[in-house]
Wavefront OBJ file of the C-alpha trace (Angstrom):
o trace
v -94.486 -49.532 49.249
v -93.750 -47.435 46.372
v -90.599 -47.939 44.453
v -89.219 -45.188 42.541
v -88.421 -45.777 39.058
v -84.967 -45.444 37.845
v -84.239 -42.892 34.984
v -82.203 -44.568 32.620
v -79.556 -43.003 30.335
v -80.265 -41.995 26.777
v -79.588 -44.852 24.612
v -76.894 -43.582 21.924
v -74.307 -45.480 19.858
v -70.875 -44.220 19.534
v -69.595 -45.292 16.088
v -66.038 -43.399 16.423
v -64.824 -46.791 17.878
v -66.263 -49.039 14.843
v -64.518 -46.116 12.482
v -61.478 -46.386 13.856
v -61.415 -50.373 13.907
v -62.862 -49.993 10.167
v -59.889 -47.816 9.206
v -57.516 -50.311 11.115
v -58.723 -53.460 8.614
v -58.608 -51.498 5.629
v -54.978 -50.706 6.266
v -54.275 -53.814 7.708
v -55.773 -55.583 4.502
v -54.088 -52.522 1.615
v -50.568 -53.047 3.692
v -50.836 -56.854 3.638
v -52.156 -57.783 -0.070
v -50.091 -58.725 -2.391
v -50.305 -57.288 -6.121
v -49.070 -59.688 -9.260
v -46.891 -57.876 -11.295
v -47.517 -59.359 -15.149
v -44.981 -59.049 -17.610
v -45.878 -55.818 -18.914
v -46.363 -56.997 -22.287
v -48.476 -54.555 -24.752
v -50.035 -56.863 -27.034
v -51.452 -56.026 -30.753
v -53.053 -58.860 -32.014
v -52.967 -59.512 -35.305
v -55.852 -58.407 -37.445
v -56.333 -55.668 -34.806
v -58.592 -52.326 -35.938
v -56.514 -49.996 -33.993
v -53.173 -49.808 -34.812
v -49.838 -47.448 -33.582
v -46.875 -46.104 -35.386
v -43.074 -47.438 -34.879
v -41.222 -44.689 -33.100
v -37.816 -44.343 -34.323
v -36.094 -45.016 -30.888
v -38.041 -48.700 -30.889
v -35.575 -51.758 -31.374
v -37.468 -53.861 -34.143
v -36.710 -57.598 -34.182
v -38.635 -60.117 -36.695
v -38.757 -63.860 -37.424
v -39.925 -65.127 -40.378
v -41.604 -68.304 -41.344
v -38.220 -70.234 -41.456
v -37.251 -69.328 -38.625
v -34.662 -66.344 -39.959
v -33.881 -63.059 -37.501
v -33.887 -59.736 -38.426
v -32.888 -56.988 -36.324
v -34.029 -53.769 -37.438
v -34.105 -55.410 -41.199
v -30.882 -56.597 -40.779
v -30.972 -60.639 -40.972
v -28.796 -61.264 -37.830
v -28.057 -64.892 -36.519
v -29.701 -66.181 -32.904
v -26.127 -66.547 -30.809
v -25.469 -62.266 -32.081
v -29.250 -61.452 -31.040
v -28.716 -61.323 -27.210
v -25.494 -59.228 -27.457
v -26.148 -57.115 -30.106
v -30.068 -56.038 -28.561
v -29.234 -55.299 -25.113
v -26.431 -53.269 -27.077
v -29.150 -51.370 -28.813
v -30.695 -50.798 -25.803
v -28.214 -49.565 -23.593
v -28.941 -46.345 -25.671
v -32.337 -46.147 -25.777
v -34.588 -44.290 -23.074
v -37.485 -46.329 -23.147
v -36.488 -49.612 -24.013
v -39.330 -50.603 -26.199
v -38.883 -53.717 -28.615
v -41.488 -54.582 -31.338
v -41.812 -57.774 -32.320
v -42.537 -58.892 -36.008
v -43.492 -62.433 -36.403
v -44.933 -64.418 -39.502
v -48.184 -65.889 -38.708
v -46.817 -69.182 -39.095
v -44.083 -69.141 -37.119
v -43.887 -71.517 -34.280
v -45.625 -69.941 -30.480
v -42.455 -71.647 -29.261
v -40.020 -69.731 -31.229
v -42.135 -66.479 -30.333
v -42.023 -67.140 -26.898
v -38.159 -67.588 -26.736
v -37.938 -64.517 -28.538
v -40.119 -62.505 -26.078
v -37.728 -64.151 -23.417
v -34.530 -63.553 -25.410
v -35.660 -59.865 -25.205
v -36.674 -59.451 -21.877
v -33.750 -60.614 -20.791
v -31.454 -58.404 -23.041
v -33.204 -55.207 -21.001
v -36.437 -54.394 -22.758
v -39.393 -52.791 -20.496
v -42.343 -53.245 -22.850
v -42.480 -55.815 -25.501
v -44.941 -54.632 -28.429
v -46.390 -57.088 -30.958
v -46.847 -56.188 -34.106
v -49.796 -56.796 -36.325
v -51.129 -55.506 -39.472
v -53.843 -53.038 -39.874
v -57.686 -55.353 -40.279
v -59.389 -54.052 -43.478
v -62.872 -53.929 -43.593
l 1 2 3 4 5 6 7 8 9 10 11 12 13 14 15 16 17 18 19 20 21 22 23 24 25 26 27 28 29 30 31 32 33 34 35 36 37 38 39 40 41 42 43 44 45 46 47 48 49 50 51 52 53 54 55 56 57 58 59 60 61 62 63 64 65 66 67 68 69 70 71 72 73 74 75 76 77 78 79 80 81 82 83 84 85 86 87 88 89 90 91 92 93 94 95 96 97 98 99 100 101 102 103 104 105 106 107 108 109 110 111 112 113 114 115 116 117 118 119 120 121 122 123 124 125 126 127 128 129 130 131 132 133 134
């Protein structure tokens, strides 16, 4: 008895299934992560080799190694900072403030002053540090 062979079909691979899944996770995974948002602090270190220049619309606010404020070089007292800065602000268009701090002032008293501003309205916080010489 002779049995007749059976042709079989082409052997092929659609992939427009596996694309379409593929496309599905990478949406699924770009709709579901979540991105930390940091602080938005620009940060010149001190002793840094690249420096930038002090716009005039910049709100300037310093500490020195007593503990004394200065806003805009005028020696203001901690309870006036809050009200008198998000003042200053309220004007501004990019509500920038550069920080001045003596190098041995307390990381406490800097960070309270970072806060201080932050809450008073600023949107970028910018350290400032001197110029390294070589």
């Amino acid at each position: 008895m002779q049995f007749r062979r059976s042709e079989s079909a082409p052997v092929a691979i659609n992939i427009a299934p596996l694309v379409d899944v593929v496309f599905l996770l990478v949406i699924f995974f770009a709709v579901s992560t979540t991105f930390l948002e940091t602080a938005g602090l620009e940060l010149t270190l001190p002793g840094s080799s690249s420096t930038a220049k002090v716009t005039p619309q910049q709100v300037s606010v310093s500490l020195d190694e007593g503990g004394a404020l200065y806003l805009d070089g005028e020696e203001i007292e901690r309870e006036a900072l809050a009200t008198e800065l998000r003042s200053r602000l309220d004007g501004l268009d990019e509500k920038v403030v550069v920080l001045r701090a003596d190098t041995k002032t307390p990381h406490g008293d800097v960070v309270r002053l970072m806060d201080l501003a932050r809450e008073a309205g600023a949107t970028a916080l910018t350290v400032s540090a001197r110029a390294e010489t070589e």
